[in-house]
C-alpha positions in Angstrom: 14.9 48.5 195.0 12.9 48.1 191.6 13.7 48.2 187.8 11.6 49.8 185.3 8.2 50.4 186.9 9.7 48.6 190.2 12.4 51.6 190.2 9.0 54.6 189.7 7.4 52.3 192.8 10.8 52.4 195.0 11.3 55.9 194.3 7.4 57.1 195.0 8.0 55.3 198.8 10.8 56.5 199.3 10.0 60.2 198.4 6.5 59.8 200.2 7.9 58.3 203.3 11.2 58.8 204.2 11.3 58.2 207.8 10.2 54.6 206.4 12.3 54.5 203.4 15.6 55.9 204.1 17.4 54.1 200.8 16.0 54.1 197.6 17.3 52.2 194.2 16.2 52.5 191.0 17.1 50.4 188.0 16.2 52.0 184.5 13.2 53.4 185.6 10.5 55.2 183.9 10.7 58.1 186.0 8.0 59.9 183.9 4.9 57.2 183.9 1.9 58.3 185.5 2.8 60.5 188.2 5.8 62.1 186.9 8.4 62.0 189.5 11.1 64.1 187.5 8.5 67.2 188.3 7.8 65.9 192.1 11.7 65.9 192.3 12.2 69.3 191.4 8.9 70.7 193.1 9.2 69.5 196.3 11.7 69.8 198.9 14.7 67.2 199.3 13.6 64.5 201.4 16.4 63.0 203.7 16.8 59.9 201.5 20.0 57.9 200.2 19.0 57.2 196.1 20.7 54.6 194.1 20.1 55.4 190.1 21.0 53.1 187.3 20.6 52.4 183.8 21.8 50.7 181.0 22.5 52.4 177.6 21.0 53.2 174.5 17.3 52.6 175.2 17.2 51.5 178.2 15.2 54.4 180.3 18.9 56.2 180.0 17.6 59.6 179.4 15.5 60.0 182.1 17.4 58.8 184.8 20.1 60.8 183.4 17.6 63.6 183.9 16.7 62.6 187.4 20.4 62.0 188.7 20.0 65.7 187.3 17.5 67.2 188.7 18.7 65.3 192.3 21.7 67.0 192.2 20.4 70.6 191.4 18.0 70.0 194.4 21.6 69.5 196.5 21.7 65.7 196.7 25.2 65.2 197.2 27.0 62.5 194.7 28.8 59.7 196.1 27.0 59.9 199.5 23.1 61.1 199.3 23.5 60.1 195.3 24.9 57.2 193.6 
């Protein structure tokens, strides 16, 4: 579990290792700093990982979790059990 850069950094282990990792959370995280995740996410295959997204609103990395929770679900993440 991370905010902001912690959240990128929770969600990079977890993608890259999740017989390690199995749950991730992410707290308004820049999911577009440096290695861009959102693309990872919809590149890759779906890992078997349980992701916890949240964010505070206006300004407050909103828009790209928004897009990740997005781009998690269009990969088949299922909300309310694989996504929350």
């Amino acid at each position: 579990m991370g905010s902001s850069l912690g959240g990128v950094v929770s969600f990079y282990l977890g993608w890259q290792w999740p017989e390690v990792f199995g749950k991730v959370a992410c707290l308004s995280s820049t999911f577009t700093f440096c290695d861009n995740l959102l693309d990872r996410g919809m590149e890759e295959k779906k890992r078997t990982i349980k992701i916890y997204l949240d964010s505070g609103w206006p300004g407050d990395n909103y828009e790209a979790t928004r897009s990740m929770r997005d781009r998690l679900i269009w990969k088949g993440y299922r909300p309310g059990s694989e996504l929350l």
